[in-house]
N, CA and C atoms as an extended XYZ file, in Angstrom:
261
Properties=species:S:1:pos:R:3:atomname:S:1:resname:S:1:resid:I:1 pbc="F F F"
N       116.329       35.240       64.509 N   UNK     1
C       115.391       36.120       65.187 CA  UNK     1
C       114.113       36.273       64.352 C   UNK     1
N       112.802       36.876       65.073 N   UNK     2
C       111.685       37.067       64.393 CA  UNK     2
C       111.604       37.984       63.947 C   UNK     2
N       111.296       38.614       62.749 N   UNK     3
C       110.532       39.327       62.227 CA  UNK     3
C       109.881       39.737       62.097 C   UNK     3
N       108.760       40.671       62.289 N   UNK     4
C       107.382       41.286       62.198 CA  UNK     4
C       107.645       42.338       61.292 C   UNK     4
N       106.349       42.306       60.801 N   UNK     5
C       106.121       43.393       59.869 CA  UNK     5
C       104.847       44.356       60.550 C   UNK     5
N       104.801       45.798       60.433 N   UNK     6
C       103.868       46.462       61.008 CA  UNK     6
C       102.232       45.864       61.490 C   UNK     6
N       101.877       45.413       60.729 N   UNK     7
C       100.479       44.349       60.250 CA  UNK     7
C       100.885       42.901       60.934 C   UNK     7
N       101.584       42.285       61.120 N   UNK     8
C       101.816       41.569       61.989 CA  UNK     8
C       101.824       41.917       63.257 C   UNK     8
N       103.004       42.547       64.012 N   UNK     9
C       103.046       43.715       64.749 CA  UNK     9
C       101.817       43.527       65.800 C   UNK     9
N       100.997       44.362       65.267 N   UNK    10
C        99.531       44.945       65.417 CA  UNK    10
C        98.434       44.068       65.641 C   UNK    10
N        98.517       42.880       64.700 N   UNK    11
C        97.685       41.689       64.815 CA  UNK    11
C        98.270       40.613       66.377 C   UNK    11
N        99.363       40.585       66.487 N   UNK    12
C        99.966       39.974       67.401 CA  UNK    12
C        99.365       41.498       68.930 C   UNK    12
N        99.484       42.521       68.860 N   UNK    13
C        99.161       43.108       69.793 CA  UNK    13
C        97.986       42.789       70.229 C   UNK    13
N        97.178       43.177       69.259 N   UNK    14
C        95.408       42.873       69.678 CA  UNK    14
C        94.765       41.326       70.390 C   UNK    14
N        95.885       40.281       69.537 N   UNK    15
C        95.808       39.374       69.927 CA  UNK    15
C        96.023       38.966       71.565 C   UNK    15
N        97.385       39.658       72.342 N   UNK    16
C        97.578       39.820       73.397 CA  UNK    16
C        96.969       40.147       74.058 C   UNK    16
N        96.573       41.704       74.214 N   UNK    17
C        95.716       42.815       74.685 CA  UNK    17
C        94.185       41.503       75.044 C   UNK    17
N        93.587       41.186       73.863 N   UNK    18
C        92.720       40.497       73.540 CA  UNK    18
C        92.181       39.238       75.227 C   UNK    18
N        93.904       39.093       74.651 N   UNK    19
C        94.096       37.334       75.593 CA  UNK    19
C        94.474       37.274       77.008 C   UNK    19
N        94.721       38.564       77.469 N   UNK    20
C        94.264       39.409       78.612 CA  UNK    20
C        93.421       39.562       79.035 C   UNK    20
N        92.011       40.601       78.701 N   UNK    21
C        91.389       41.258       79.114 CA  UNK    21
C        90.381       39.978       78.682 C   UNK    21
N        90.572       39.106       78.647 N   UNK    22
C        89.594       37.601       78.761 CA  UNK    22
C        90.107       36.984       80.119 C   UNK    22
N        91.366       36.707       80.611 N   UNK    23
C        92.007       36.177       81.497 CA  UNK    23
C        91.430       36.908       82.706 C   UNK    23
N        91.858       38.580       82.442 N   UNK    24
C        91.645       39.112       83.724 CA  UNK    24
C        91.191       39.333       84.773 C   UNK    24
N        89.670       39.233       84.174 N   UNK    25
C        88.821       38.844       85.410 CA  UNK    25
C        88.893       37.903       86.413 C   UNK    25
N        89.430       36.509       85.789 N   UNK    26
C        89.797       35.558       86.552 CA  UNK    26
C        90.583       36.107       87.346 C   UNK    26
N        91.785       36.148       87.615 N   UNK    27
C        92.324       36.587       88.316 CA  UNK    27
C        92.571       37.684       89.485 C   UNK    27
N        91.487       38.826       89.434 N   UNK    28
C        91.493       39.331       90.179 CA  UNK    28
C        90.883       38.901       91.704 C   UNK    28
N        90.319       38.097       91.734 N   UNK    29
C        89.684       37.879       92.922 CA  UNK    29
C        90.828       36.928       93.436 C   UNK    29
N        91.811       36.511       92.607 N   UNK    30
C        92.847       35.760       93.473 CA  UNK    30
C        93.765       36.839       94.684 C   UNK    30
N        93.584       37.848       94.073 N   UNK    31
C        94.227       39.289       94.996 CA  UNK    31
C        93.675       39.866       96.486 C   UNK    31
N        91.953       39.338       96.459 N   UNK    32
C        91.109       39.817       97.159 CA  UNK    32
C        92.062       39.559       98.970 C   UNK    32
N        92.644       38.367       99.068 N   UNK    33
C        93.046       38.162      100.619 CA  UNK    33
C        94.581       38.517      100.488 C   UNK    33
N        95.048       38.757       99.559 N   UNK    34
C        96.724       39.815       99.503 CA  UNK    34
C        96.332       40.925       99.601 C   UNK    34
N        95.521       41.881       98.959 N   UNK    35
C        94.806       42.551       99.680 CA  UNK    35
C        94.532       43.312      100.559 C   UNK    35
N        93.476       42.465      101.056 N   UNK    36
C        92.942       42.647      102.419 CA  UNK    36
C        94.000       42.772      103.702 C   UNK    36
N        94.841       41.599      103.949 N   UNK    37
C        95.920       41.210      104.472 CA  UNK    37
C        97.111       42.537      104.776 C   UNK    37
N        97.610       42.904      103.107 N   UNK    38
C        98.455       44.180      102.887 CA  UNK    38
C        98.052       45.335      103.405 C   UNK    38
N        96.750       45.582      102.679 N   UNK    39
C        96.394       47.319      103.238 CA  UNK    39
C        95.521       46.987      104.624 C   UNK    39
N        95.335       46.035      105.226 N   UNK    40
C        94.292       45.770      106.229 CA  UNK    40
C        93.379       46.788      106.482 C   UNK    40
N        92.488       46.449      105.473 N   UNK    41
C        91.084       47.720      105.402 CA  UNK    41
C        89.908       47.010      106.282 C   UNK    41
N        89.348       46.543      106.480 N   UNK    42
C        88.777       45.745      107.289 CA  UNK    42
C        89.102       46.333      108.375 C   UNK    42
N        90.272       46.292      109.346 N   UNK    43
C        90.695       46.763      110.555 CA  UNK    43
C        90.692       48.314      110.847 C   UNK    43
N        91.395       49.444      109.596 N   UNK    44
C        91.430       50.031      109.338 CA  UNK    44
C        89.629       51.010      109.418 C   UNK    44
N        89.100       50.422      108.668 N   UNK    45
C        87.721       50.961      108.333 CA  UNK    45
C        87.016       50.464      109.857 C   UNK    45
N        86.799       49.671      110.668 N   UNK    46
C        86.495       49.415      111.454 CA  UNK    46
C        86.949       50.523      112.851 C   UNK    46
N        88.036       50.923      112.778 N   UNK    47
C        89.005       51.778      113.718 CA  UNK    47
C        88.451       53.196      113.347 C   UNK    47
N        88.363       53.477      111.797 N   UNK    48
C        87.957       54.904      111.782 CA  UNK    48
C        86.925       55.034      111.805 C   UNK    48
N        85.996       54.225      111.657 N   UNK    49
C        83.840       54.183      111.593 CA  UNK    49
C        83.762       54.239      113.277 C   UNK    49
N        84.359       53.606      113.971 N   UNK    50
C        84.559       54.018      115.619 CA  UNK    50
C        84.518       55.061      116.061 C   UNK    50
N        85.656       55.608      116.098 N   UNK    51
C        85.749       57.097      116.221 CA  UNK    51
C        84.996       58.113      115.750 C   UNK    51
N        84.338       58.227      114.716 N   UNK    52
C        83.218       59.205      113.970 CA  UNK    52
C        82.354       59.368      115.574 C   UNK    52
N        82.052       60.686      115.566 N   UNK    53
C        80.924       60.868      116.026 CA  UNK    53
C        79.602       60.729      115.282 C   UNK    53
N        78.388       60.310      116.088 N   UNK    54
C        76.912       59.898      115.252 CA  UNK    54
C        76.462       60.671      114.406 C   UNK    54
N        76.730       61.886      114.977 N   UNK    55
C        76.660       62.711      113.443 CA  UNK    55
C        77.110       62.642      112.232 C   UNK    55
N        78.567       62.468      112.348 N   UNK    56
C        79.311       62.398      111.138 CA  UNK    56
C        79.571       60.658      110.632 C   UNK    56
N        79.006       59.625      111.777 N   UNK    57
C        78.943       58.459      111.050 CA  UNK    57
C        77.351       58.328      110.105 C   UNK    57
N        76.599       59.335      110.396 N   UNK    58
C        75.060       59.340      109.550 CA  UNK    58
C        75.637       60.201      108.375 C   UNK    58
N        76.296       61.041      108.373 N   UNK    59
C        76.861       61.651      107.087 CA  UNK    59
C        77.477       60.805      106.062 C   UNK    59
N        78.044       59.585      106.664 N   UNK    60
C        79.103       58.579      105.408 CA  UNK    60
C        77.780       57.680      105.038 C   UNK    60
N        77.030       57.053      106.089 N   UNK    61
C        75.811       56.152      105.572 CA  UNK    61
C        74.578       57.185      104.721 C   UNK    61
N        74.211       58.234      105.061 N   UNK    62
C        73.284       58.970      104.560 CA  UNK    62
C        73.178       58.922      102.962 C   UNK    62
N        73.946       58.889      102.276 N   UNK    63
C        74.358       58.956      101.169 CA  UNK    63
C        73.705       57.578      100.465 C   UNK    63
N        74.307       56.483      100.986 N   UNK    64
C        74.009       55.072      100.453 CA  UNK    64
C        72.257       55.167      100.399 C   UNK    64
N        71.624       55.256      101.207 N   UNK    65
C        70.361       55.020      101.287 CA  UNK    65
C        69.654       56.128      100.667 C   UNK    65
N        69.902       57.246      100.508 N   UNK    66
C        69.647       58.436      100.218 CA  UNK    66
C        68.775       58.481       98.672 C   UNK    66
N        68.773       57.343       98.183 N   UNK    67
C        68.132       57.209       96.538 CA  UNK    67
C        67.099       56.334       97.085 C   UNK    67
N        67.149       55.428       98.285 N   UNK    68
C        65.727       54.752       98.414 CA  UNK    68
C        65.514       55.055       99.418 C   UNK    68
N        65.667       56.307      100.469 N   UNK    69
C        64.864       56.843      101.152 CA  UNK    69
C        63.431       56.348      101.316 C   UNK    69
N        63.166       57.210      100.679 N   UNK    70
C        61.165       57.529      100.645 CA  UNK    70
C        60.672       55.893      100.097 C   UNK    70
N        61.646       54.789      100.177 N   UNK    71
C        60.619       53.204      100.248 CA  UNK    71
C        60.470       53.202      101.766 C   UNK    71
N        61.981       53.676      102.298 N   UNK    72
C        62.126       53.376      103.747 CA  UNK    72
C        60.961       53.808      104.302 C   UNK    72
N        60.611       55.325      104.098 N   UNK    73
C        59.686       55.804      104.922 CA  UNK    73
C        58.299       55.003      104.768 C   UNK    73
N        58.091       55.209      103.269 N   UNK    74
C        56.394       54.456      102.761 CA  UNK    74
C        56.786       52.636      103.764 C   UNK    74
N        57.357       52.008      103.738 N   UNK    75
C        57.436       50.912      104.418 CA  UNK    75
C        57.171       51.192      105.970 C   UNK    75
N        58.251       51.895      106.409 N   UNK    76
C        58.112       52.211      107.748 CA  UNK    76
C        56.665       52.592      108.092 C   UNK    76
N        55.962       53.591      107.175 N   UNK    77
C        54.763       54.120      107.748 CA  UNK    77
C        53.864       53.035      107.462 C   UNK    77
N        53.995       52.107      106.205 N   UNK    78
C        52.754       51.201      106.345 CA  UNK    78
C        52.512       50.193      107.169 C   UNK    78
N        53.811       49.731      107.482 N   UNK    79
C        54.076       48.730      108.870 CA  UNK    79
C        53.567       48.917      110.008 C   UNK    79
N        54.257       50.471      110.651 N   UNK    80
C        53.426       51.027      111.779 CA  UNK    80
C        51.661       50.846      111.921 C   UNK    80
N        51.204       51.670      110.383 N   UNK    81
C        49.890       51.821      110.261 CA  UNK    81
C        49.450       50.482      110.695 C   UNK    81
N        50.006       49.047      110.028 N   UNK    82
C        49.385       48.157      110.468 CA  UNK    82
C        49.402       47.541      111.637 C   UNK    82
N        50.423       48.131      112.296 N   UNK    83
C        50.928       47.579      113.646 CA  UNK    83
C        49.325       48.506      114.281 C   UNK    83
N        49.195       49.652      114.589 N   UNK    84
C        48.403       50.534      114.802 CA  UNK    84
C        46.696       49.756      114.869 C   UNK    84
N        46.389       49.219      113.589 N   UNK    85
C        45.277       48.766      113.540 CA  UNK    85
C        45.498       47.396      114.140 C   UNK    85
N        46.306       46.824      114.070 N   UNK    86
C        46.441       45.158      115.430 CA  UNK    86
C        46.337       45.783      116.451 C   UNK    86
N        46.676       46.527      117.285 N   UNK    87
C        46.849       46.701      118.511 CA  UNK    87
C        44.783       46.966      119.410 C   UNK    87
């Protein structure tokens, strides 16, 4: 049998830990369609964004856009403006 000594031990852990969290990334995207498939969120999220009333489906999106707002608007208004002066 093997032997380790504390300092071995420890060096062999880090080494692991190490030789992992290099691997891991790879691998996660192999999960992405087990997944999807298992919890069927896609279908799921599709079924409950349905049902929301418009109110409360602008409450879940409101948020996302909510930090670049005010480009939306400055865009929106300069577009118009120029639409405005073509016409």
């Amino acid at each position: 049998p093997f032997t380790f000594g504390s300092k071995e031990y420890m060096s062999l852990k880090a080494d692991l830990a190490s030789a992992f969290l290099d691997e891991f990334p790879n691998c996660v995207p192999l999960t992405y369609d087990y997944c999807e498939e298992a919890m069927q969120t896609e279908t799921l999220l599709r079924t409950r964004l349905s049902d929301l009333p418009y109110y409360d489906f602008e409450g879940v999106l409101h948020p996302v856009f909510e930090e670049d707002e005010w480009k939306l608007i400055a865009v929106g208004g300069l577009l118009g403006g120029m639409v405005g002066v073509f016409q």
